[in-house]
Phi, psi and omega in degrees: 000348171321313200295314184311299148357289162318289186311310228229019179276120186272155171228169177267013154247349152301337198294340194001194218207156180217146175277139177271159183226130207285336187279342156238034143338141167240159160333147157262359182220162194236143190230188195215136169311291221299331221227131183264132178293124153291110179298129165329159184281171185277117206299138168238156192222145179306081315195348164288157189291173170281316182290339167285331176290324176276340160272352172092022188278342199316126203263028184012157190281346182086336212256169186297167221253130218199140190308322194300319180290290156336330169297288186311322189291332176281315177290359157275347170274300197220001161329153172263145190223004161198158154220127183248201189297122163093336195222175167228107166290114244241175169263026206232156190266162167207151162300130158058006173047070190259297185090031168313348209254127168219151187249125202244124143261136207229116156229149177209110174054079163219118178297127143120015184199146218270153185268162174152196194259131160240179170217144150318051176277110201263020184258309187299288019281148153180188187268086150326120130346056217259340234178075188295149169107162187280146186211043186276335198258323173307300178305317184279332155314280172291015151253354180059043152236221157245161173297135164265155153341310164241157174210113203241137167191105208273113140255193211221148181252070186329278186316351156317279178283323186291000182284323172256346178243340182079215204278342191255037138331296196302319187301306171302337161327267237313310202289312180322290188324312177292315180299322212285285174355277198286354148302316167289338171276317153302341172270345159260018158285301167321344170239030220325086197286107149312111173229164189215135203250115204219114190235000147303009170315143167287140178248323169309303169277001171262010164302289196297350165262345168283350220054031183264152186279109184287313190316324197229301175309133130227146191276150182219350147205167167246109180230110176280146187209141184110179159295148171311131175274145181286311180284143160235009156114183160268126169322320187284320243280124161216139182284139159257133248280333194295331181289341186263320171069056174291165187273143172290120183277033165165153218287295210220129159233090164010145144183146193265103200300356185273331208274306168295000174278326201266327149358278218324303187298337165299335197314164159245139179250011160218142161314143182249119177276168187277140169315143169304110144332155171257150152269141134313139160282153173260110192293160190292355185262354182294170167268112179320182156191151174269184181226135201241092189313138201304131170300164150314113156178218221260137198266146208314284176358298193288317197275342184255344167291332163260044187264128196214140157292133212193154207216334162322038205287177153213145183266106170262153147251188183227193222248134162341303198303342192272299199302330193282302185295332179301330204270310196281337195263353173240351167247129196211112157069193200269155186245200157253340176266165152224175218241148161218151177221111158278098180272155174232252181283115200198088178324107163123339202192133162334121149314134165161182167237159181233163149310101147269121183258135164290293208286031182210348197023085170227146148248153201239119166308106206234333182187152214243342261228120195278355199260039186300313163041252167272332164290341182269291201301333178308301179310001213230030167089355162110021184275088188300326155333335194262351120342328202242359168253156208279324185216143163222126191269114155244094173280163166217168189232095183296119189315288164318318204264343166289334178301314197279356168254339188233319210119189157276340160343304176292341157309314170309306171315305212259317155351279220276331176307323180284349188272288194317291195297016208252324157325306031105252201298345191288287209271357170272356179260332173303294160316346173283333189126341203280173166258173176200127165210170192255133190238110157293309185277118176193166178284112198284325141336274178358294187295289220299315177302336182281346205257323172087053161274189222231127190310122158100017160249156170228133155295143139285317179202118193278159157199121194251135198244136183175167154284176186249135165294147164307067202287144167276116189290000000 
């Protein structure tokens, strides 16, 4: 996936500009001639904090797995949660507030809700029907586990982002796909839901079991939840796409031949699980960082309803203990990427950029240089904000060498793993008080040099972190 990668790298004489064409704006949300939306069952939602969840502390309720409950978990996941002029704001960050992402549900033997196949329409809210009888084992066969109760399966809508990003779209697939995630996975962690995370799926049958036009639809991840179900279905089940008859999202819908090439090539035509990451060693100058019992404060529910991307930053500094919690709750463990954090004022710790490895929770001294900054913002399309945030998290990847460990497959892995931690990192500044917003677009030669990566890293993905100004009520 390197060569993709590359072809879609902005440079500042490269970057050009293009007209959108506004007469194929596409939907942000998707319907079916055939089929009238059925309301969600009445949603219950999990009463855990937000920082028990994110530390992994949540002590979950215990309780049996429930249509009502499942209602919470899809609007915590991908709901809508504000409207402003022109847009229905999500609970999930999206690029360009595009929204590529649509959410597929499977039940089988879950009290209060009939078994079959839905898809998510998160504008009423409520369920399309796509599909009666249990289709947990057709999902769980093409994802290479065993079946669950629920089966949650987030794809992507190309033509969302290529309408605005052109070829380099697929990456925001890929990162949405990770935010959509890590909102589901926290929200069936706060009920402490058993789940299993599955982005090694065959994909072309398990697309022929959504019914999806796989050309312009592709599934991009799976998270199974729950107990076995006893019936979990026929194996075979597929839908066909003439019986749902989705409506087209836009008048005429685009599509770009580098973003189905670099897909095509990623596909599996049988399921895979992803190779074991190598950790890093941890060299003798890191920094220890402590681990911290969940603070008080707004519970995941409350905090993924008011998560907004924001950008008002002011450089202040801020307490170690913040910089520490923000860090451990949102990068968890060995990843397909890796992390740099460009700190600026911070009681306790040097302005400079560091390493951070999760699996030690260290920062690693990588440059003494207070104005770094200002070289990631300059790099970052000349966006002087981003100056003005106390810290900015740039994961990155060596490309080459995931490939020859995962396949092509591992640019999807280190992708959609950077969106989930990047979703991750939304909601521990939320909870703090702070803004947090996510930057795709940068020069990428560019970044990798401000940041001081090593030839044959790439960045992936930006986030700028801080506190914030304040409006007076």
């Amino acid at each position: 996936m390197i060569d993709y990668h590359e072809a879609t790298s902005y440079s500042p004489h490269s970057i050009g500009g293009h007209h959108l064409e506004w007469a194929h704006q596409p939907n942000p949300f998707k319907y079916y001639r055939r089929l009238v939306p059925e309301p969600l069952p009445q949603p219950r939602m999990p009463t855990a904090g937000v920082w028990e969840v994110l530390l992994g502390k949540a002590p979950g309720q215990s309780e049996e797995l429930s249509g009502s409950i499942l209602a919470g978990v899809l609007l915590l996941a991908g709901g809508v949660t504000a409207k402003v002029p022109g847009y229905h704001l999500r609970a999930a960050a999206s690029a360009g507030a595009l929204y590529p992402c649509e959410l597929y549900l499977a039940t089988a033997g879950v009290e209060g809700m009939d078994d079959g196949l839905w898809h998510f329409a998160p504008e009423l809210p409520g369920l399309h029907r796509l599909r009666q009888g249990p289709v947990a084992l057709a999902i769980a066969e093409r994802a290479g586990a065993e079946p669950r109760q629920a089966s949650f399966v987030i794809s992507t809508i190309f033509w969302r982002s290529v309408w605005k990003y052109r070829a380099r779209g697929w990456r925001y697939c890929l990162l949405d796909s990770g935010h959509v995630l890590g909102n589901l996975e926290l929200a069936l962690d706060a009920w402490g839901i058993q789940r299993q995370r599955v982005l090694g799926f065959a994909d072309r049958p398990m697309a022929a079991v959504l019914g999806l036009a796989t050309q312009d639809e592709a599934v991009m991840a799976v998270e199974l939840a729950g107990q076995r179900p006893v019936d979990p279905g026929d194996p075979q089940v597929e839908v066909a796409v003439k019986e749902l008859e989705p409506e087209p999202v836009a008048p005429r819908v685009g599509r770009d031949a580098v973003v189905l090439a670099a897909h095509g090539r990623s596909e599996l035509t049988l399921p895979a699980p992803p190779p074991p990451w190598p950790a890093p060693a941890l060299s003798s100058g890191a920094i220890r960082l402590k681990r911290h019992k969940p603070p008080g404060g707004p519970s995941l529910a409350e905090t993924i309803a008011t998560r907004r991307s924001q950008r008002n930053f002011v450089s202040r500094p801020v307490k170690l203990e913040e910089l520490e919690l923000v860090l451990e709750a949102g990068l968890k463990g060995a990843q397909a990427f890796r992390t740099s954090v460009v700190m600026g004022p911070c009681q306790g710790l040097s302005p400079g950029v560091y390493d951070y490895l999760p699996e030690y929770h260290a920062l690693i001294p990588r440059s003494a240089a207070a104005e770094a900054r200002f070289a990631v913002a300059e790099a970052a399309l000349g966006q002087a904000w981003i100056a003005q945030a106390v810290m900015v998290v740039v994961m990155w990847a060596e490309i080459e060498k995931l490939q020859r460990l995962g396949g092509p497959r591992a640019y999807r892995y280190a992708m959609i793993e950077a969106g989930v931690a990047g979703q991750r990192l939304y909601l521990a500044a939320t909870a703090l008080g702070w803004g947090c917003c996510g930057v795709g677009a940068f020069y990428d030669e560019v970044l990798a040099k401000a940041v001081g990566l090593r030839p044959g890293a790439w960045p992936l993905y930006m986030l700028a972190l801080g506190p914030i100004k304040r409006k007076i009520r």
